[in-house]
N, C-alpha and C positions, 0 to 999 in steps of 0.2 A: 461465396464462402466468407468473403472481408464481413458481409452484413453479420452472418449467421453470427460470427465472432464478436463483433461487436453487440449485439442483442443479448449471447450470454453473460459476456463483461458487464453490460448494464443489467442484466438481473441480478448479479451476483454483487453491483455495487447497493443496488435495490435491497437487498435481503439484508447485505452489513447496514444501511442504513436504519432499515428495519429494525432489526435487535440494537442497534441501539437504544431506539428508542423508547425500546420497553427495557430498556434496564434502569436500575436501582440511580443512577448516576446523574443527578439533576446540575445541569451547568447554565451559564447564558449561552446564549445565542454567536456571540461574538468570539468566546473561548473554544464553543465547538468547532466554528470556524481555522480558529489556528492549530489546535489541534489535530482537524483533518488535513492540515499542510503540513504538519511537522513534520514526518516522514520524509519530505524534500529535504530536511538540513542533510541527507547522505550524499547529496551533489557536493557536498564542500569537499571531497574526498578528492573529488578533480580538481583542485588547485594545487595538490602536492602531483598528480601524474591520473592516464587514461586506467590504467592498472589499480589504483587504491580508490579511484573516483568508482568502479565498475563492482569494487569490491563492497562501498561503504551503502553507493545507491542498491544494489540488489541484497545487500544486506536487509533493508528497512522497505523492499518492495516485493518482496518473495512469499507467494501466498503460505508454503508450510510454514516459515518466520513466525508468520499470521497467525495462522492454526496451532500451533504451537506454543506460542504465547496465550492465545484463547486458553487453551487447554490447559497451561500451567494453573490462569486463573482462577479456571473452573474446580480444579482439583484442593486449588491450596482454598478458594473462596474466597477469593479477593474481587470483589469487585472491579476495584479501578485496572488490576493488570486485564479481565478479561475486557475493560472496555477498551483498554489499548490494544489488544491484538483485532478485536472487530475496527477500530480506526486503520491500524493496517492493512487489515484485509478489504475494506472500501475502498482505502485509498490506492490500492493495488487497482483494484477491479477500475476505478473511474479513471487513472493513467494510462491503460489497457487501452481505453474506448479511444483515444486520443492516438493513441499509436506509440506511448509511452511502455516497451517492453523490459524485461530486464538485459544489462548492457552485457557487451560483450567488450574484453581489456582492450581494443584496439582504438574505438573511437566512439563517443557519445550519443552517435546519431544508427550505429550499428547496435540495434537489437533481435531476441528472439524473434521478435516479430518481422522483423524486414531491418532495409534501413530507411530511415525516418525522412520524409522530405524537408 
């Protein structure tokens, strides 16, 4: 089952990586790059406590966030907001594959998914 899980996380990071690529939104190479990390600044939440770090990270790692935001994009026509909810939603999908779930308030290494070794 762990494989099966991990296969559809990396399709699903496949597909956001995808549409991005056919969108309107020409960047370099090296900017793509930080901005498919950006999503990580929600770990700064755990320096104030395991409760606002659990809050900030699944804030910015939650696929509806994701879809959500796509769809505001889409609706209002904004390019760049839909290219940010497709960067959230890959970067959800590719933190997935790693074992990176969303937290749970207690401890950083306790996710949906298990806890983390």
């Amino acid at each position: 089952m762990r494989i099966l899980l991990i296969l559809e996380q990396l399709a699903q990071f496949a597909l956001g990586i995808f549409l991005i690529y056919l969108s309107e939104v020409h960047l370099p190479w090296w900017l793509w790059l930080i901005l498919f990390f950006s999503p990580d600044i929600g770990m700064i939440g755990y320096l104030i406590n395991t409760r606002v770090g659990a809050f900030t990270y699944n804030l910015l790692h939650h696929k509806a966030v994701a879809i959500a935001v796509l769809a505001f994009g889409y609706f209002t026509g904004d390019d760049r907001v839909m290219l940010a909810g497709l960067l959230l939603f890959a970067h959800s999908s590719f933190d997935r594959v790693f074992g990176y779930g969303l937290k749970y308030p207690d401890a950083f290494k306790h996710t949906h998914l298990g806890w983390m070794k």
